[in-house]
C-alpha positions in Angstrom: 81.5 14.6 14.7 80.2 11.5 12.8 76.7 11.5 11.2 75.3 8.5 10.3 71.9 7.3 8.4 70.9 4.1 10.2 67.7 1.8 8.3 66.8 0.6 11.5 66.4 2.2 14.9 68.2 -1.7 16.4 71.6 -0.5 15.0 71.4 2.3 17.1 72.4 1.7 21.2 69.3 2.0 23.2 71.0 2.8 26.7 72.2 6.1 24.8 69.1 6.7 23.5 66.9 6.7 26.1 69.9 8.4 28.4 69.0 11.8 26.0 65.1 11.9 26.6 64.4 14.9 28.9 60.9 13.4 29.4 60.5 10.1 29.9 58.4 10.8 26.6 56.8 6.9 25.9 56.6 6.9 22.4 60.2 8.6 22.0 61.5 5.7 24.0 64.0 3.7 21.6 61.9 -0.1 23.0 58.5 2.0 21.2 60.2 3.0 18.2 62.1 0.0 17.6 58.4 -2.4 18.5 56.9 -0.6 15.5 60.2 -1.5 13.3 60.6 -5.3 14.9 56.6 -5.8 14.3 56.0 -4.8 10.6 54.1 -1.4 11.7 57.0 0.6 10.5 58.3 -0.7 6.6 59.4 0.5 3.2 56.2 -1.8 2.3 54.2 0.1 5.1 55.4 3.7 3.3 57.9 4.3 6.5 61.4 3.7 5.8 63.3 4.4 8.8 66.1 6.8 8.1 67.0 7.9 11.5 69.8 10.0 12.2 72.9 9.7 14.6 75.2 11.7 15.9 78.2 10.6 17.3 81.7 11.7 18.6 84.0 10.3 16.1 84.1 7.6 13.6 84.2 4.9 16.2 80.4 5.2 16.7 80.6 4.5 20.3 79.5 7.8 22.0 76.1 9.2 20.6 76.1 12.7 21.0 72.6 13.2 19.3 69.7 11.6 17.3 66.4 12.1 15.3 63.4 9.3 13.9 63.7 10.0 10.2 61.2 8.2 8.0 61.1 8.3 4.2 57.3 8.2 3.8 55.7 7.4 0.1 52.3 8.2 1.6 50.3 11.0 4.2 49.0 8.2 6.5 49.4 7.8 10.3 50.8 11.4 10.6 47.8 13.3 11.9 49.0 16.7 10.2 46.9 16.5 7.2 49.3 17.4 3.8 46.9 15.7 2.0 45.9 19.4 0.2 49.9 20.1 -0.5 50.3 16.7 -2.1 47.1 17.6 -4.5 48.8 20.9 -5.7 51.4 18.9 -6.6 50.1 16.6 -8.3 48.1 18.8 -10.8 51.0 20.9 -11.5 52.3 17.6 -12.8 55.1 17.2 -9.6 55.6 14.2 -7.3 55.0 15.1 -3.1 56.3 11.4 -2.4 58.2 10.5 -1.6 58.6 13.2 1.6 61.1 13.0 4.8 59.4 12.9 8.0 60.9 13.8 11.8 58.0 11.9 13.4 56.6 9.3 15.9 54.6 7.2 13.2 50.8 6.7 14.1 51.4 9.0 17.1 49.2 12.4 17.5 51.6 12.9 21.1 53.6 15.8 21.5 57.3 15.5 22.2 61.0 15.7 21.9 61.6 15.3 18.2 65.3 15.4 18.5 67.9 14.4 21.1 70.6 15.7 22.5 73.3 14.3 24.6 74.2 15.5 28.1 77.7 17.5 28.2 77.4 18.2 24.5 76.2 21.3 22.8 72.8 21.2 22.4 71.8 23.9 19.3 75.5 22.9 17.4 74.3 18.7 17.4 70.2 20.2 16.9 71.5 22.4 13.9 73.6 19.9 12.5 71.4 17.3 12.4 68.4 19.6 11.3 70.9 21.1 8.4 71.2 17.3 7.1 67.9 16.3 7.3 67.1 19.2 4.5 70.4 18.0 2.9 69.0 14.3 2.4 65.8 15.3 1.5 67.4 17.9 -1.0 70.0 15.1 -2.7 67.3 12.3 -3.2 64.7 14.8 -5.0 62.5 14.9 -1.9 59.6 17.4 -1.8 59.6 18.3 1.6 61.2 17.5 5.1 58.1 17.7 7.6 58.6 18.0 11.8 55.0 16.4 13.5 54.4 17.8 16.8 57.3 18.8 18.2 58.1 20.4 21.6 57.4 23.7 21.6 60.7 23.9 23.1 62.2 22.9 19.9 59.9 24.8 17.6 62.7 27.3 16.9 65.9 25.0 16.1 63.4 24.2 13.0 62.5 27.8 12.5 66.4 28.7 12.5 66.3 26.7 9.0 63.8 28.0 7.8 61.1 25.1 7.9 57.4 27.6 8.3 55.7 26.4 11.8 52.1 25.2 11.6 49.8 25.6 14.5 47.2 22.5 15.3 44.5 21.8 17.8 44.0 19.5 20.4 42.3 19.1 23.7 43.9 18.0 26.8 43.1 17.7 31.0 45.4 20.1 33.1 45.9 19.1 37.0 44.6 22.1 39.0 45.8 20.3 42.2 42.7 18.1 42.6 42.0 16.1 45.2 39.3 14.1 43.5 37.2 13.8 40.9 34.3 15.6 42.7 36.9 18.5 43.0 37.4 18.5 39.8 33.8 19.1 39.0 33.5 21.5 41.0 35.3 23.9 38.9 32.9 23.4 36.2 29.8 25.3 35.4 26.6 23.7 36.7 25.3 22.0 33.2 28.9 20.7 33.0 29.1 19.4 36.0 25.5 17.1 36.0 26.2 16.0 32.3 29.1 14.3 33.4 27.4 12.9 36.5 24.6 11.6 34.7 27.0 10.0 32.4 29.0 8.3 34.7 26.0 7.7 37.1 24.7 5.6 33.6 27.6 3.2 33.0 27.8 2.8 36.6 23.6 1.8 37.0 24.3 -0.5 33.9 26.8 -2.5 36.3 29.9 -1.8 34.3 32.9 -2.1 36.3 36.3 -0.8 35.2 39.9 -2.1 36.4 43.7 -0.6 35.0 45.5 -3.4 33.8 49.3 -2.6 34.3 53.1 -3.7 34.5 53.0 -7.8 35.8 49.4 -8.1 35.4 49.6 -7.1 31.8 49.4 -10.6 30.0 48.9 -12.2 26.2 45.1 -12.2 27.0 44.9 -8.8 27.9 47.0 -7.8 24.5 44.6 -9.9 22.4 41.3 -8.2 24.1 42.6 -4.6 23.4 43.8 -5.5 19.7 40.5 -6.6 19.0 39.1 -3.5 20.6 41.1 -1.4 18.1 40.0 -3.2 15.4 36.5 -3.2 15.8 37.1 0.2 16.4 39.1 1.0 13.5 36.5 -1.3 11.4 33.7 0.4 12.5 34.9 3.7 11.0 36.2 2.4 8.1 40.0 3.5 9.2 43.5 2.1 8.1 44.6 -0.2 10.8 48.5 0.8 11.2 49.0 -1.8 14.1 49.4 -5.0 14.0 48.5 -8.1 16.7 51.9 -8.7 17.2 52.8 -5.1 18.1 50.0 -5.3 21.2 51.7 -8.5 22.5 55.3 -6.4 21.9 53.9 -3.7 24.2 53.4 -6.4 27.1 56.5 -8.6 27.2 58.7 -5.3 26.2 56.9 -1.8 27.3 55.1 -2.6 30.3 56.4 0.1 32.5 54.8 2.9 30.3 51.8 1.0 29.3 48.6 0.6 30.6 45.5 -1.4 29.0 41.8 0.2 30.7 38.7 -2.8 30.7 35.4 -2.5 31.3 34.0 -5.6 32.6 29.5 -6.3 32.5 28.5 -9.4 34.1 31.1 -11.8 32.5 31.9 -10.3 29.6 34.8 -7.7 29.0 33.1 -4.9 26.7 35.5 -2.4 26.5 38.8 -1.1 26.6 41.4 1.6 26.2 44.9 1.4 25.6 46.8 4.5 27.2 50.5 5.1 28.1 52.3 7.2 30.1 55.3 9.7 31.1 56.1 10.9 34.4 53.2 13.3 34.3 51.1 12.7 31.7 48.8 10.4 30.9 48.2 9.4 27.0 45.2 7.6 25.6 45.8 6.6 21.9 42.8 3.6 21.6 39.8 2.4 22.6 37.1 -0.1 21.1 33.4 -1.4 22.5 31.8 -5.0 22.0 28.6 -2.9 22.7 26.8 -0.1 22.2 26.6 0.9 25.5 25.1 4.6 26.6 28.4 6.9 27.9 30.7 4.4 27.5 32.7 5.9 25.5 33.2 8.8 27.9 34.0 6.7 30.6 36.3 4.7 28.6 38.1 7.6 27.0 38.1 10.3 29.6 36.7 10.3 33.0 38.7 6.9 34.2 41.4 8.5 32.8 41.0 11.7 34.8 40.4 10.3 37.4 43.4 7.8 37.8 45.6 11.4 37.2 43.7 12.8 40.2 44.9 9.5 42.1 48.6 9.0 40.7 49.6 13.1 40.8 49.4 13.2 37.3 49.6 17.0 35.3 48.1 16.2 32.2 46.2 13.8 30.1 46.5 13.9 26.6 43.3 12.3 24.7 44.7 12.7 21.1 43.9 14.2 17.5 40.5 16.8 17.2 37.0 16.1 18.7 35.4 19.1 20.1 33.1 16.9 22.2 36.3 16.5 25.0 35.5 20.2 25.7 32.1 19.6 27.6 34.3 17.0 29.5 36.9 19.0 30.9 39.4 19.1 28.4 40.9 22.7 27.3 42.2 23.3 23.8 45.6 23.5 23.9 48.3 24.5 20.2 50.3 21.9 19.0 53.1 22.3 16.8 54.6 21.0 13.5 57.2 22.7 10.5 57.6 22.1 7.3 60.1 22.7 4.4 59.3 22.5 0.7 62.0 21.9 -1.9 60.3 23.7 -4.3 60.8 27.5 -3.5 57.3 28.3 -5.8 55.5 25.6 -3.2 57.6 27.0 -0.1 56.4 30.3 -0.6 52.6 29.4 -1.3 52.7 26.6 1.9 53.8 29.8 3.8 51.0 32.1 3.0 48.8 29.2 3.7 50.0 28.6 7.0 49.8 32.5 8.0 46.2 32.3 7.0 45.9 28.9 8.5 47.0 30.6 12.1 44.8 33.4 11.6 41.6 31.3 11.5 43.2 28.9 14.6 43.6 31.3 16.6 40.1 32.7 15.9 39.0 28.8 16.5 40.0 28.9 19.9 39.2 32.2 21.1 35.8 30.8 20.4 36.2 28.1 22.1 37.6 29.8 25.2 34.5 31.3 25.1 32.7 28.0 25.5 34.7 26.9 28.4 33.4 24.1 31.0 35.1 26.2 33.8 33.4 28.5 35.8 36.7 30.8 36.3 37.0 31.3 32.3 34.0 31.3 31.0 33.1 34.8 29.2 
């Protein structure tokens, strides 16, 4: 086997790329990686420099047998696994955190695949051996740490077998029970439930906002430009880093339009809000939305319940509405464990990172047995 460091995901051959995804994973796809590299998202002057890792047969580089996004990050930002405490401890025992090698989809709180593996090869040899070097580059430059952001739990233990310490995370996500509709949906869910949601969407609806998906052909420059501006307003509004760029939106239409899908709300004449979203082959992922208006229960409609609902219609299993927010369990959403691991250079830091991360399970686990208890559903609610 040949293992090679490559500074930009282009050297690497997309057919064989894409050929390893087990998922159909969107934002694993080498076209989503390489739009964030070819638009400026992803940069050494950005605090990303792609690293990635290949695996390939022999020295002639023509068969890939496995590969891994590798980012040498110089900052915390656009990971969603917050470090930010780690990177403090080291800094007042007089030590540097950055720079840090990440095994991550930048900007992306989206489960998936974090590795690949090639079909007819041996998947925990090419897993361990790319795994094993990771920690050996991040070990020979002086690195901190080598950090895995929500990886499949699938995968969870090919990190473990190195000993990188798991951390558990929270999100909340829709599970398909076989609906038929979005009325059957509600159904399942307790009474109070059930007319919040209705009154929501009876709102927007009586305010004469009228929603359409925006997908594949009909997905154009214009449409690009309104949801960029919808992020940034967005990301303004809350005083947030913009990580995207423009040009990156326009990327997504004339390169990814078979997994992406742009959600606008239309009043009158005016287009007021929108969502971006993308999607596998059974799951629906909404990453942005933005509002020209302050408009009651527009959010929810924006965010989740057109989203549902176009799962109900296309067969989908799951929609996945991002990083935290309680709020999404009122709406049907269940708390589900995320996953991440994490190696520390330092053994002193390894071992206190560790004891951190025991405790830190401790009180998740406590977080969502609470919240179970809080459930929407009639069925599991205690």
């Amino acid at each position: 086997m040949q293992l090679e460091v490559h500074t930009s995901i282009a050297e690497i051959d997309a057919v064989q790329w894409n050929a390893m995804l087990e998922s159909n994973n969107p934002f694993m796809r080498h076209e989503f990686l390489l739009g964030l590299e070819a638009t400026g998202c992803v940069s050494p002057d950005a605090g990303w420099q792609p690293s990635h890792l290949a695996v390939y047969q022999d020295t002639s580089q023509t068969r890939l047998l496995g590969a891994m996004p590798l980012y040498v990050k110089s900052h915390s930002y656009g990971e969603y696994i917050f470090d930010w405490a780690w990177a403090d401890a080291f800094h007042r025992n007089g030590l540097h955190y950055y720079p840090k090698l990440s095994n991550a989809v930048p900007f992306t709180p989206a489960t998936g695949e974090r590795f690949l593996t090639a079909s007819g090869s041996n998947p925990v040899e090419i897993a361990d051996t790319m795994i094993k070097h990771a920690l050996s580059l991040a070990e020979a430059a002086q690195m901190s740490s080598f950090h895995c952001l929500f990886c499949d739990p699938s995968q969870l233990d090919s990190y473990k077998n190195q000993r990188l310490l798991a951390r558990h995370s929270t999100q909340f996500h829709w599970q398909n029970r076989d609906y038929t509709s979005f009325d059957h949906f509600l159904d399942q869910l307790s009474s109070k439930k059930r007319k919040n949601i209705r009154r929501e969407r009876r709102r927007v609806s009586e305010a004469g906002i009228q929603y359409r998906w925006v997908t594949q052909a009909d997905l154009t420059p214009r449409a690009a430009d309104q949801m960029f501006d919808f992020y940034l307003r967005t990301v303004h509004c809350y005083g947030a880093q913009s990580y995207l760029n423009r040009d990156f939106f326009h990327y997504l239409v004339d390169n990814f339009s078979h997994q992406t899908l742009i959600l606008l709300a239309q009043h009158e004449d005016q287009v007021v809000a929108g969502g971006l979203y993308f999607k596998s082959d059974d799951t629906l992922f909404g990453r942005y939305w933005g509002t020209t208006h302050d408009l009651h229960s527009v959010h929810f409609e924006t965010c989740y319940y057109q989203a549902i609902d176009w799962c109900i219609q296309h067969g989908y299993a799951r929609f996945e509405a991002g990083a935290q927010g309680e709020h999404k369990l009122a709406r049907g959403l269940e708390p589900v464990t995320t996953y991440s691991a994490h190696w520390l250079r330092d053994p002193r830091f390894y071992d206190a990172v560790d004891e951190f991360l025991n405790e830190e399970q401790h009180h998740i686990q406590e977080y969502q047995t609470m919240l179970s208890q809080h459930s929407p559903f009639k069925a599991t609610r205690k």
